[in-house]
TIDRENGU-8964 format. One record per residue (C-alpha): residue number from 1; residue in three letters; x, y, z. Coordinates in steps of 0.02 Angstrom, whole numbers, always signed. Example, Ala and Ser with C-alpha at 12.3 -4.5 7.8 and 13.67 -1.06 7.14 Angstrom:
<rs>
n | res | xx | yy | zz
1 | ala | +615 | -225 | +390 $
2 | ser | +684 | -53 | +357 $
</rs>
This chain:
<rs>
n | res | xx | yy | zz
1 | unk | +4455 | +971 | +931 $
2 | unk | +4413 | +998 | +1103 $
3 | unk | +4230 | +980 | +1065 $
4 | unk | +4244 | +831 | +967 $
5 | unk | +4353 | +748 | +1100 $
6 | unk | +4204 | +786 | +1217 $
7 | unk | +4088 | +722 | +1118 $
8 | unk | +4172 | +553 | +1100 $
9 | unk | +4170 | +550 | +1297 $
10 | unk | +4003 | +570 | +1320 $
11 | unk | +3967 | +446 | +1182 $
12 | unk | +4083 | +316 | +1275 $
13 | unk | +4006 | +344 | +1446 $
14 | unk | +3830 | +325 | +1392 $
15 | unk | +3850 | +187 | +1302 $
16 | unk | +3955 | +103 | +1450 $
17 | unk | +3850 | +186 | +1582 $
18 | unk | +3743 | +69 | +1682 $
19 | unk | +3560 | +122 | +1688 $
20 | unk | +3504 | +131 | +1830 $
21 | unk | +3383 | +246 | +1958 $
22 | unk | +3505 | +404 | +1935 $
23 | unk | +3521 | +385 | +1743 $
24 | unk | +3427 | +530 | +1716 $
25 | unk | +3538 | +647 | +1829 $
26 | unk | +3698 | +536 | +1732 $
27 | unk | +3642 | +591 | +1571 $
28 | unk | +3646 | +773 | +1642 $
29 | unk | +3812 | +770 | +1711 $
30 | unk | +3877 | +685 | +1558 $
31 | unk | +3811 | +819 | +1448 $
32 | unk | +3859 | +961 | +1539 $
33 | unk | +4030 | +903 | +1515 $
34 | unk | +4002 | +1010 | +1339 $
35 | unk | +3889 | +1122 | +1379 $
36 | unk | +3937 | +1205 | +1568 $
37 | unk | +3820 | +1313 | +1629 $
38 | unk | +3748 | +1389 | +1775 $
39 | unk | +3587 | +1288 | +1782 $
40 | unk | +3512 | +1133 | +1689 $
41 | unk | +3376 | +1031 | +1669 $
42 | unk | +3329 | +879 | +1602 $
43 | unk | +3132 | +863 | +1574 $
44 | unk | +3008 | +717 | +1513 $
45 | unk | +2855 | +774 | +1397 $
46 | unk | +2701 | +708 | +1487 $
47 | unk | +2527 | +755 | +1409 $
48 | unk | +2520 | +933 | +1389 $
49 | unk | +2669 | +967 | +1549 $
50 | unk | +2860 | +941 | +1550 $
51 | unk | +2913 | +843 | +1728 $
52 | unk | +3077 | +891 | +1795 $
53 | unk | +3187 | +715 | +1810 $
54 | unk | +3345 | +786 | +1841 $
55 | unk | +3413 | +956 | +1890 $
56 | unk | +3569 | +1059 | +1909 $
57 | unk | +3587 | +1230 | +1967 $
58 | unk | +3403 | +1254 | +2031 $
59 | unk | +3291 | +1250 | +2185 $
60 | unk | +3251 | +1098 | +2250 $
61 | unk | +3079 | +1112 | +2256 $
62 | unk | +3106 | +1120 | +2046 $
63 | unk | +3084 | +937 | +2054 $
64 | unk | +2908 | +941 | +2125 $
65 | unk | +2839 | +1066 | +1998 $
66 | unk | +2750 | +1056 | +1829 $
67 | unk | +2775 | +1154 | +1691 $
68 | unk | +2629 | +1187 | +1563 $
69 | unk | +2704 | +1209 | +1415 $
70 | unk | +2569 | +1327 | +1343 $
71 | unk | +2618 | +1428 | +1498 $
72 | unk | +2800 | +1440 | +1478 $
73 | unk | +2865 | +1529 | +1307 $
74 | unk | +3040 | +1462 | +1282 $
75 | unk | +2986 | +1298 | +1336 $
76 | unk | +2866 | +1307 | +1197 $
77 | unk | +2964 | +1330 | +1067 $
78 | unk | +3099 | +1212 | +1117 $
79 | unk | +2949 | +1099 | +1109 $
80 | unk | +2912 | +1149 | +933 $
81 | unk | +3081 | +1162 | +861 $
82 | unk | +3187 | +999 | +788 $
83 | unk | +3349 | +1060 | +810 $
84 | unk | +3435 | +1152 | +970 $
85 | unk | +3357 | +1303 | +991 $
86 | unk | +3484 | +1451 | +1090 $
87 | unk | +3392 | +1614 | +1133 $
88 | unk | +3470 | +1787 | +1127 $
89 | unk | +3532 | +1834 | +1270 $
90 | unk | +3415 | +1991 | +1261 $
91 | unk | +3269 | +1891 | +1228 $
92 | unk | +3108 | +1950 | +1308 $
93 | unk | +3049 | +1793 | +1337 $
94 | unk | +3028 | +1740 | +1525 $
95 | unk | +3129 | +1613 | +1575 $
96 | unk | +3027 | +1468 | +1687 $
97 | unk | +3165 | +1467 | +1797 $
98 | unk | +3187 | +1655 | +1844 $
99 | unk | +3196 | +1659 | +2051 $
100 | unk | +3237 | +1460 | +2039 $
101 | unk | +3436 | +1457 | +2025 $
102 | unk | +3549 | +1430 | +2161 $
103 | unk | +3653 | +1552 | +2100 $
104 | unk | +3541 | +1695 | +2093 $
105 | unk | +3396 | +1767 | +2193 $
106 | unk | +3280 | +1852 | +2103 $
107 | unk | +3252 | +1885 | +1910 $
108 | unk | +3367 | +1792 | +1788 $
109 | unk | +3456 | +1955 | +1714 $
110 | unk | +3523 | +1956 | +1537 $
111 | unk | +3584 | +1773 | +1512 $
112 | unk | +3608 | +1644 | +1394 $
113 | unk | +3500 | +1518 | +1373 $
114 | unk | +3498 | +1337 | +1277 $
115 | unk | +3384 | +1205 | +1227 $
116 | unk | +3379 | +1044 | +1149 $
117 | unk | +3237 | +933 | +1112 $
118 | unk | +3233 | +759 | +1122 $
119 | unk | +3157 | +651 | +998 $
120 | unk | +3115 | +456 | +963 $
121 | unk | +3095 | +487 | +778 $
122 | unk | +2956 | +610 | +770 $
123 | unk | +2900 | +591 | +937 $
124 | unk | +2950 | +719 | +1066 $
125 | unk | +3016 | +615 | +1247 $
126 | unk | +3103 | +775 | +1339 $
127 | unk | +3214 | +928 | +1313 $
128 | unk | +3365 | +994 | +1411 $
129 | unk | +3399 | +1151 | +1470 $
130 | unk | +3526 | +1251 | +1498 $
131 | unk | +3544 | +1421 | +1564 $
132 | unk | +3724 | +1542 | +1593 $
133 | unk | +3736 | +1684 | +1683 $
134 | unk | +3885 | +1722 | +1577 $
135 | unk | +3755 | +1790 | +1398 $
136 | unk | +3904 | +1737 | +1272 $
137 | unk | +3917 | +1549 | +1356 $
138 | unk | +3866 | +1431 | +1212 $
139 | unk | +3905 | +1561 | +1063 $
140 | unk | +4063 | +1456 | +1042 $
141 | unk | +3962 | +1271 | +1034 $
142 | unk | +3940 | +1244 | +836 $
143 | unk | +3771 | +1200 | +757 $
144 | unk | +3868 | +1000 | +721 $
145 | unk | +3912 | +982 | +918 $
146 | unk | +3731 | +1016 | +926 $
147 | unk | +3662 | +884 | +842 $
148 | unk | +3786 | +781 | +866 $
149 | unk | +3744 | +792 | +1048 $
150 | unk | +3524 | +792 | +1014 $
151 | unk | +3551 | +630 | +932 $
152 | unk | +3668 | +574 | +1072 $
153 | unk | +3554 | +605 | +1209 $
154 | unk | +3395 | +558 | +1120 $
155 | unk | +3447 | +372 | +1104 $
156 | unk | +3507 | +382 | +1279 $
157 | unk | +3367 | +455 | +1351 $
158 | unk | +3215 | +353 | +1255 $
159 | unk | +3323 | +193 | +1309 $
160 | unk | +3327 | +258 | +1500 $
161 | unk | +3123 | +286 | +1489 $
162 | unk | +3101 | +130 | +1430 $
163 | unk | +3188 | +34 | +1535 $
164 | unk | +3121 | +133 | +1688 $
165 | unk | +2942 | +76 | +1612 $
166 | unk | +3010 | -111 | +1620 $
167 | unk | +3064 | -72 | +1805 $
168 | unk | +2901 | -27 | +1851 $
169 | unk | +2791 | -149 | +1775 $
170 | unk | +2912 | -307 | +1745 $
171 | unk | +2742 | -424 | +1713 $
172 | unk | +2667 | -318 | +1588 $
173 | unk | +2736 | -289 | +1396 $
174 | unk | +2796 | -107 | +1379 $
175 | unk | +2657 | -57 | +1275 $
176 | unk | +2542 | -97 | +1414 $
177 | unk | +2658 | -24 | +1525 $
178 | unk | +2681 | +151 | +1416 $
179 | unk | +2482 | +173 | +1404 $
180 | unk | +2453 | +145 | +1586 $
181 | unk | +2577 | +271 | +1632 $
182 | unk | +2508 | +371 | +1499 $
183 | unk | +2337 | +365 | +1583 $
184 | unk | +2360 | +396 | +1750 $
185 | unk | +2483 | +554 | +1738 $
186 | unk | +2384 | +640 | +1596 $
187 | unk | +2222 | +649 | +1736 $
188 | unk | +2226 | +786 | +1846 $
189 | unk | +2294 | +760 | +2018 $
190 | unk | +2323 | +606 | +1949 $
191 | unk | +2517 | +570 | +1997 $
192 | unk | +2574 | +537 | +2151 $
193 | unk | +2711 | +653 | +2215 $
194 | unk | +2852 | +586 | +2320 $
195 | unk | +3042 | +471 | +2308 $
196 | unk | +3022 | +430 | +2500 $
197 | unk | +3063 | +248 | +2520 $
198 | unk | +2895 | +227 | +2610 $
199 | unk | +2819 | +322 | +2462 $
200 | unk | +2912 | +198 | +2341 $
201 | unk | +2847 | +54 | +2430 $
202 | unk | +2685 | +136 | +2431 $
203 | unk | +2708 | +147 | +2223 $
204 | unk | +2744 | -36 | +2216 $
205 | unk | +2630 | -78 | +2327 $
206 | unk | +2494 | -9 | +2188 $
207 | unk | +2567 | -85 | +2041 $
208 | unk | +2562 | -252 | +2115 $
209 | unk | +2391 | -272 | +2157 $
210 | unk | +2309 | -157 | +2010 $
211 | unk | +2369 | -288 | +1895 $
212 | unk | +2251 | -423 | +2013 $
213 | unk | +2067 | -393 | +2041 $
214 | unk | +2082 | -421 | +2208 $
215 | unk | +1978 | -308 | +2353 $
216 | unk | +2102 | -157 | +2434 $
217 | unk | +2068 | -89 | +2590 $
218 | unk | +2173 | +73 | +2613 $
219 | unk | +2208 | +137 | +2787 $
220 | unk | +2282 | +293 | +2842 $
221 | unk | +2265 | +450 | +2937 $
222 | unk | +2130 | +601 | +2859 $
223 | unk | +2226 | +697 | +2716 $
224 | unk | +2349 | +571 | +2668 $
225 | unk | +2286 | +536 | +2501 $
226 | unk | +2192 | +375 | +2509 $
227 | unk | +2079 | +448 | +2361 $
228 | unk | +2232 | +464 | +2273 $
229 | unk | +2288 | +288 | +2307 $
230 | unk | +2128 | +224 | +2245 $
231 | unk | +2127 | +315 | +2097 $
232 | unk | +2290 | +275 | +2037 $
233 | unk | +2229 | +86 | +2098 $
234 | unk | +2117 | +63 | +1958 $
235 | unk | +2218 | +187 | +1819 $
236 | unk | +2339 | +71 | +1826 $
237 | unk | +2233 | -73 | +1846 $
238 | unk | +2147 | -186 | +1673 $
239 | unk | +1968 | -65 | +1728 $
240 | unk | +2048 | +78 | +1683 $
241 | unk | +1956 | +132 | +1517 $
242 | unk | +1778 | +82 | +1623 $
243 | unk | +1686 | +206 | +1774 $
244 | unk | +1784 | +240 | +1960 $
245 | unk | +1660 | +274 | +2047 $
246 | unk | +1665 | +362 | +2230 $
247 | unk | +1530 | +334 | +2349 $
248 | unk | +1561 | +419 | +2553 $
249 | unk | +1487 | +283 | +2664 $
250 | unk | +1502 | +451 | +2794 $
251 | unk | +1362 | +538 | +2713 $
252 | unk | +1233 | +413 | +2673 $
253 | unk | +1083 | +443 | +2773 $
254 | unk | +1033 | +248 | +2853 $
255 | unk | +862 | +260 | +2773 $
256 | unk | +930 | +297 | +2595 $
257 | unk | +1094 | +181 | +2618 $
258 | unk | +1029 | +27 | +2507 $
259 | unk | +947 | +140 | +2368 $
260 | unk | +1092 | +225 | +2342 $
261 | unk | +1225 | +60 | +2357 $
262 | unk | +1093 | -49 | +2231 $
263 | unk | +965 | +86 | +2146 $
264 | unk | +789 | +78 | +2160 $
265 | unk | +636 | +62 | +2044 $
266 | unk | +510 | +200 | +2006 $
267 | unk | +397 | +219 | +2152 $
268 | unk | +474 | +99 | +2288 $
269 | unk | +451 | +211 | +2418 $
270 | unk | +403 | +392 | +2461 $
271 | unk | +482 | +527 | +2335 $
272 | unk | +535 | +388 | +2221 $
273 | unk | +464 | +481 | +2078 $
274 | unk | +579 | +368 | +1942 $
275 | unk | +677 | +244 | +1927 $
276 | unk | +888 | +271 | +1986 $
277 | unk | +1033 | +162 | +1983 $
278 | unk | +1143 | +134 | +2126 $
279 | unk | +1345 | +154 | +2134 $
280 | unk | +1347 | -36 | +2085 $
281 | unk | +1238 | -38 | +1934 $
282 | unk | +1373 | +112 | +1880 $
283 | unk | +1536 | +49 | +1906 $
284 | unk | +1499 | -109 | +1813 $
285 | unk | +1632 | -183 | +1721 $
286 | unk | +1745 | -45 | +1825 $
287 | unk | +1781 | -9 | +2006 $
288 | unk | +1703 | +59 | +2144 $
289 | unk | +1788 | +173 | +2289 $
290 | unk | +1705 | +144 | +2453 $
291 | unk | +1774 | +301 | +2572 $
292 | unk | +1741 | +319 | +2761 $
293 | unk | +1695 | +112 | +2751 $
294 | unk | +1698 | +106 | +2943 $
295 | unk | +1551 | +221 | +2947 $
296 | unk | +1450 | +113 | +2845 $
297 | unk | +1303 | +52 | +2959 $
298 | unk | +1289 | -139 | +3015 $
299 | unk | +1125 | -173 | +2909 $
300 | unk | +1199 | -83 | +2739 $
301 | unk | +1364 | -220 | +2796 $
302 | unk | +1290 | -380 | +2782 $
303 | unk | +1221 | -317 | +2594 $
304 | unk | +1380 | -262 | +2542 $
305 | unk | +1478 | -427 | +2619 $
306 | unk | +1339 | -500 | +2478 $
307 | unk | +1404 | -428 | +2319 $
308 | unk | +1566 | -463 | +2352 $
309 | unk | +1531 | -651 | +2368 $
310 | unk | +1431 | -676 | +2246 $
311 | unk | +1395 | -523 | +2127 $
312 | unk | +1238 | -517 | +2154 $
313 | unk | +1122 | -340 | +2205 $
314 | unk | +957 | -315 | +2243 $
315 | unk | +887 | -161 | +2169 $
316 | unk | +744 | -79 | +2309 $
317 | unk | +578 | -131 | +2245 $
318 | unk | +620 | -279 | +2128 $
319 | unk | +599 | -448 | +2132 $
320 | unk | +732 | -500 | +2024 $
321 | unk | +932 | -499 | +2058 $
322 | unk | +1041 | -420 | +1943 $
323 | unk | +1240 | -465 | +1942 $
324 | unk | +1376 | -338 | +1927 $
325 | unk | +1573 | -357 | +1895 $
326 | unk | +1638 | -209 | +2008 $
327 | unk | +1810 | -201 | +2093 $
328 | unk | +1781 | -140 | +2277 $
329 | unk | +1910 | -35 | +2343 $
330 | unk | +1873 | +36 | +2522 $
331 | unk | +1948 | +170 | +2632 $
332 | unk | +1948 | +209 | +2812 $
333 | unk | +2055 | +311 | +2948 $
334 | unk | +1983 | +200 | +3072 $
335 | unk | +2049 | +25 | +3156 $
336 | unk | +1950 | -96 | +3096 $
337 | unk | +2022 | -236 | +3191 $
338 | unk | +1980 | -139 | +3326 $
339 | unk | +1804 | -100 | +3265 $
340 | unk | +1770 | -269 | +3236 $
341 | unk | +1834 | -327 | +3414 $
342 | unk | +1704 | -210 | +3493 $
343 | unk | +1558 | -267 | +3369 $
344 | unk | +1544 | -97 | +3263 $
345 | unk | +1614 | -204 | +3107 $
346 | unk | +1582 | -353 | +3016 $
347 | unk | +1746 | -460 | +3058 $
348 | unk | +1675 | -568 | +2878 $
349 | unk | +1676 | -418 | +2786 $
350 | unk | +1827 | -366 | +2853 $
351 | unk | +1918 | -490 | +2781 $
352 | unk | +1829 | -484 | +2616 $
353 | unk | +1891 | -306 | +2603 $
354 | unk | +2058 | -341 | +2666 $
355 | unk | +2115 | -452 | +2549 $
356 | unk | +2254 | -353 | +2511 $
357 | unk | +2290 | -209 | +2646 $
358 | unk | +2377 | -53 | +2587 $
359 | unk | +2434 | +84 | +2734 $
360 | unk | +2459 | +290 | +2662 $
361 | unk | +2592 | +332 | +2773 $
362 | unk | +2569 | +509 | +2855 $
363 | unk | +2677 | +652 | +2793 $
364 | unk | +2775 | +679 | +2933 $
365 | unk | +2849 | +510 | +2907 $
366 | unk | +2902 | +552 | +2709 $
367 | unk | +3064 | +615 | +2709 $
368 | unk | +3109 | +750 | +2592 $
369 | unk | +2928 | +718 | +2501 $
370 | unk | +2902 | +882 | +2590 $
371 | unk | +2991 | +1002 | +2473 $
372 | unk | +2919 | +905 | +2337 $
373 | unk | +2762 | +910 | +2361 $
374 | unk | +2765 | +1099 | +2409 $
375 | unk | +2839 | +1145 | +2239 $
376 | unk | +2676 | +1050 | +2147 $
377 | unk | +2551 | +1141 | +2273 $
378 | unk | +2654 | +1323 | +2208 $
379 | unk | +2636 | +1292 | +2044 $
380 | unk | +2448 | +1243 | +2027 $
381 | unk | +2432 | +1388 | +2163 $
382 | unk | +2517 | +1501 | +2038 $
383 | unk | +2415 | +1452 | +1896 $
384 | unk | +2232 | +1474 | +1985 $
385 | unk | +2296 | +1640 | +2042 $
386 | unk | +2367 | +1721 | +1890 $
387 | unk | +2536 | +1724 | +1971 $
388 | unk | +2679 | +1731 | +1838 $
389 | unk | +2811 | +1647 | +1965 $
390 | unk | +2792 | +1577 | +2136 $
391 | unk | +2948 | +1541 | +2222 $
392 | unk | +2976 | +1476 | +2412 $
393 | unk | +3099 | +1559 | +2500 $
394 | unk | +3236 | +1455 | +2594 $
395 | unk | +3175 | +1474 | +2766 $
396 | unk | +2981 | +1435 | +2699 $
397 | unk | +3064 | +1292 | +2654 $
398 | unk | +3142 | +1269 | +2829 $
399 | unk | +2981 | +1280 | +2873 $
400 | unk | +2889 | +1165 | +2799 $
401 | unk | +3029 | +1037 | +2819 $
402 | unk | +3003 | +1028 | +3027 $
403 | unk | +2819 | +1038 | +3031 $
404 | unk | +2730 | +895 | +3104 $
405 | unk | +2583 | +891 | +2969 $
406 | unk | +2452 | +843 | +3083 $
407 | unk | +2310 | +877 | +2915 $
408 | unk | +2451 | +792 | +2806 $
409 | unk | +2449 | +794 | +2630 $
410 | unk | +2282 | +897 | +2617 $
411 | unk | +2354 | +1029 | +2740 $
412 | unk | +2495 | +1036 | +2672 $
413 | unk | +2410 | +1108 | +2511 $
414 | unk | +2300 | +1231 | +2600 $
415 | unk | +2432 | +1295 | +2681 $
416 | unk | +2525 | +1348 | +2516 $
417 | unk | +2364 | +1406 | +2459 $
418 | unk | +2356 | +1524 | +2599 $
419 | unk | +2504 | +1592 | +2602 $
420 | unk | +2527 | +1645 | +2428 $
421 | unk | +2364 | +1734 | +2421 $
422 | unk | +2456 | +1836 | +2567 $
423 | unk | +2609 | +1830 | +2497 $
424 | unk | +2550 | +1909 | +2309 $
425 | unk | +2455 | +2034 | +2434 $
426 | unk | +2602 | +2087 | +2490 $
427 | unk | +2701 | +2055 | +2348 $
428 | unk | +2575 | +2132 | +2237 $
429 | unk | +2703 | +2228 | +2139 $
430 | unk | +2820 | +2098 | +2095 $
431 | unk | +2854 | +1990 | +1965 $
432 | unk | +2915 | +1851 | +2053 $
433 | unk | +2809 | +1822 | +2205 $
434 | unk | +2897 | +1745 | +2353 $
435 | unk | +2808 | +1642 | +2500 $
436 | unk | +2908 | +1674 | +2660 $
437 | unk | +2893 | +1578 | +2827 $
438 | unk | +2791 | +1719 | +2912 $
439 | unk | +2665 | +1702 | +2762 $
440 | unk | +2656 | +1512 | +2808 $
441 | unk | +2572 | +1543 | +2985 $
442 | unk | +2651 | +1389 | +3065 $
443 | unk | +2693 | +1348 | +3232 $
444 | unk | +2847 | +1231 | +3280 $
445 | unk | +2768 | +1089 | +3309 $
446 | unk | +2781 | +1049 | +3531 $
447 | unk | +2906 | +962 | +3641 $
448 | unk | +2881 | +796 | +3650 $
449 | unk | +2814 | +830 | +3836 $
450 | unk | +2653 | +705 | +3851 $
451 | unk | +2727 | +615 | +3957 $
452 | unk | +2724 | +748 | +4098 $
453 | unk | +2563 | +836 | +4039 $
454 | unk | +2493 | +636 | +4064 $
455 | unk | +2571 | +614 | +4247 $
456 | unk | +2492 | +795 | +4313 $
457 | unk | +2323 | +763 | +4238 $
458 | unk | +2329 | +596 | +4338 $
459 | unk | +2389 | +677 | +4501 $
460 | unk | +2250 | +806 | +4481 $
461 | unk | +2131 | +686 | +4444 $
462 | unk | +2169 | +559 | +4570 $
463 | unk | +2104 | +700 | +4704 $
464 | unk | +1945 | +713 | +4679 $
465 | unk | +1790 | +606 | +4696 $
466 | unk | +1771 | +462 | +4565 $
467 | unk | +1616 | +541 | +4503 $
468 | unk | +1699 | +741 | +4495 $
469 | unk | +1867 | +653 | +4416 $
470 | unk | +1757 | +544 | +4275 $
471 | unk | +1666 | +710 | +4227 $
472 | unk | +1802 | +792 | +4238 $
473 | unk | +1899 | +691 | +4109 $
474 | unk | +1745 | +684 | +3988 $
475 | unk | +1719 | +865 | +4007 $
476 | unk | +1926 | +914 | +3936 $
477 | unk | +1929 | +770 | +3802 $
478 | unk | +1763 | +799 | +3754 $
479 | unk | +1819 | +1010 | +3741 $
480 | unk | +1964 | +969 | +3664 $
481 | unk | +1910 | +880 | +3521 $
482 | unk | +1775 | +991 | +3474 $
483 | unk | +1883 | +1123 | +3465 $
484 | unk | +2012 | +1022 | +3352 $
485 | unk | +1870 | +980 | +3240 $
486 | unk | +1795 | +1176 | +3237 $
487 | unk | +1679 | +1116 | +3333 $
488 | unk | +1608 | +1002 | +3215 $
489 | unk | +1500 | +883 | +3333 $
490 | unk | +1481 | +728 | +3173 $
491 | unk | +1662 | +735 | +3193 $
492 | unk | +1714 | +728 | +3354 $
493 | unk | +1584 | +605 | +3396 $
494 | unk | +1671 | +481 | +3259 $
495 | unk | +1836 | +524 | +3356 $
496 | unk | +1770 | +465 | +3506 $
497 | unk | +1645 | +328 | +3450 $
498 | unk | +1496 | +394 | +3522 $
499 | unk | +1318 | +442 | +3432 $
500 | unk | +1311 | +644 | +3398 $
501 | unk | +1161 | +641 | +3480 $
502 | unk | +1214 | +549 | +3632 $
503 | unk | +1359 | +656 | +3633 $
504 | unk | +1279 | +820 | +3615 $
505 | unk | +1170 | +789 | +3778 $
506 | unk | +1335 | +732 | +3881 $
507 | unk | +1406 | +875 | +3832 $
508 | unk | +1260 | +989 | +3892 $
509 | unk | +1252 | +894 | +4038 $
510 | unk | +1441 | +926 | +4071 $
511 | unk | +1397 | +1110 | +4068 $
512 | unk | +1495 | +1116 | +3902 $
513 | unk | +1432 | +1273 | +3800 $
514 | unk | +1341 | +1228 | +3623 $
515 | unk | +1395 | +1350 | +3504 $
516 | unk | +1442 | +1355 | +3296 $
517 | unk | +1388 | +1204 | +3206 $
518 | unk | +1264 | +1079 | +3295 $
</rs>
């Protein structure tokens, strides 16, 4: 009786339960009103992966990770089964969650542990988990509170994906919306990992001008993910089934600029040996991702500025124009406004570009994206290194959490890359490898002392001859960012907006040494 009586809750409060952003961790609560247990999980099928939505019991960093289901046993044949599946509690099996509960450290030991798929007829949406310390905790459940409970929570939960589909895309039919969704998180490193409310507005920000074929220009700092943004631009976008196509205005070489923007025809100049089509010809019909745009030189801008008005290219050595129907989406770390003030930048082109402006905000500014993002990184880590379980430790997280992220998003990953190579070279022996903060390598990021560091610079400075303070000042910025860049001269002379040539001889001439890459 008491079982029935908690079914007939659960039925009442999901049908009178408001859907809203937490009615994925609702349905949770609501069902673990009958089933208790130490740890739960409620899990959307996407592709070939389950995606946490909700989560009881486990790390926090559970939410950020990605479980393959060809990787994880009993989350395979959850998959596979129709009705609730519970395993024995001496089951062999490894459990995805061992060295993830809250209320355990270390390997899960003999436990019970419950699943039930989640269907929309014959289509699998999810399952839910639930794990017990206690190995006799769901023995006393019956096989009709188990099914009554599937069919429960499948209606509840295909209704809550569906209207969080109608959330997302409220000017496009839910078919439409289903596929798109479909398409972008089915790509690798195709999903966008954060709940931020920058990273939310960042989300909408995409939807809302994919559906348009309007020119984006994305700005942000290196390693935020602009690529990312770009990407999930046009899977999103009407192009999606037609080419993306990614062309770094940093590494064209002037002379080779136009051929490789428009194409050129067999033997139009030296080496030409046959004919090639440019970026243009190939993302016809579909869109093209201009990165680094603010290194694009001034002749290659006026050509570009072209296309976008009219459509129209000019392939090197032909007479005749040919017209294109490519969506231009650009990228850049730089100021543009400020580039076009001091005549680097075509301010008409500019605006072209900007039609609709979209900034990647840095990681330091995405709260609790952190932890997120970190468990994704551990478990694609994991899988490249043949690591059955990856965990970060509390303090790793700690860590993490009060970093500055000066490399963002990108450092972010090699840092968990790095540290569990060192951590399952430690850990060799283990079967749950553990990342800890010493295998991170990270420094607190410094006081907030500029200020001071700026006033004695000037005070030394002010001492000297004009001519000893100028070189001076060149000679420790010019140091300084060549040693934050590795001393990579291409990239510290973009930093400081000067020609790597021109900035090569200053530095010589400042009596700064010339050493590693040149």
């Amino acid at each position: 009786m008491n079982q029935q009586f908690n079914l007939t809750q659960v039925a009442l409060e999901l049908a009178q339960s408001t859907l809203h952003e937490h009615s994925f961790d609702q349905l949770l609560a609501t069902v673990e009103r009958v089933i208790p247990s130490d740890a739960s999980a409620l899990l959307a099928l996407q592709g070939e992966q389950l995606k946490p939505l909700a989560i009881k019991g486990l790390m926090p960093d559970s939410l950020g990770r990605r479980f393959k289901i060809a990787e994880h046993p009993r989350l395979e044949a959850i998959c596979k089964s129709t009705l609730a599946l519970q395993f024995a509690h001496d089951c062999p099996l490894p459990d995805p969650y061992d060295g993830l509960l809250l209320a355990k450290t270390g390997d899960i030991p003999v436990h019970a542990c419950l699943g039930l798929p989640l269907y929309d007829k014959n289509a699998l949406l999810g399952v839910l988990t639930f794990d017990s310390l206690n190995a006799n905790a769901f023995n006393s459940i019956s096989a009709d509170t188990l099914n009554t409970l599937q069919t429960l929570c499948s209606a509840h939960f295909k209704t809550a994906l569906e209207l969080a589909h109608y959330k997302q895309h409220a000017q496009h039919s839910s078919a439409l919306v289903q596929e798109l969704n479909r398409e972008a998180l089915t790509r690798d490193g195709g999903e966008i990992i954060g709940q931020s409310p920058l990273m939310q507005t960042l989300k909408n920000d995409i939807k809302l001008v994919a559906a348009s074929n309007f020119s984006v220009l994305i700005l942000g700092e290196t390693g935020v993910g602009k690529e990312l943004v770009a990407r999930n631009i046009h899977l999103n976008s009407a192009r999606k089934d037609q080419p993306l196509i990614h062309l770094n205005c940093a590494s064209l070489p002037e002379n080779l600029a136009e051929s490789e923007f428009f194409g050129h025809s067999k033997g139009a100049f030296t080496g030409a040996l046959n004919s090639r089509q440019g970026k243009f010809q190939l993302a016809d019909g579909g869109t093209l991702f201009l990165d680094e745009i603010g290194e694009l030189p001034l002749a290659m801008q006026s050509k570009l500025l072209r296309v976008l008005q009219s459509g129209e290219i000019q392939t090197v050595g032909e007479d005749t124009p040919k017209y294109v129907d490519v969506r231009v989406v650009a990228a850049t770390n730089r100021n543009l406004k400020e580039e076009v003030a001091q005549g680097r930048f075509r301010a008409d082109l500019y605006h072209r570009l900007s039609v609709y402006p979209i900034t990647v905000p840095p990681l330091s500014k995405r709260e609790h994206d952190i932890t997120l993002l970190a468990g994704y990184f551990i478990e694609q880590t994991a899988r490249k290194l043949g690591i059955k379980q990856l965990k970060l430790s509390p303090e790793a997280q700690v860590l993490l959490n009060q970093y500055n992220w000066p490399g963002n998003v990108r450092e972010l990953e090699h840092v968990i890359s790095r540290s569990a190579l060192k951590a399952k070279q430690s850990q060799w022996q283990n079967p749950i490898i553990t990342i800890t903060s010493e295998h991170c390598d990270l420094t607190p990021s410094a006081p907030q002392n500029s200020l001071v560091a700026s006033q004695s610079t000037t005070n030394t400075l002010i001492n000297q001859p004009l001519k000893q303070a100028v070189e001076s000042l060149q000679y420790n910025v010019i140091t300084e960012q060549l040693k934050k860049h590795n001393y990579n001269w291409s990239a510290a002379a973009r930093v400081l907006e000067l020609d790597r040539a021109n900035l090569v001889r200053l530095a010589k001439r400042l009596g700064i040494e010339i050493k590693k890459t040149l």
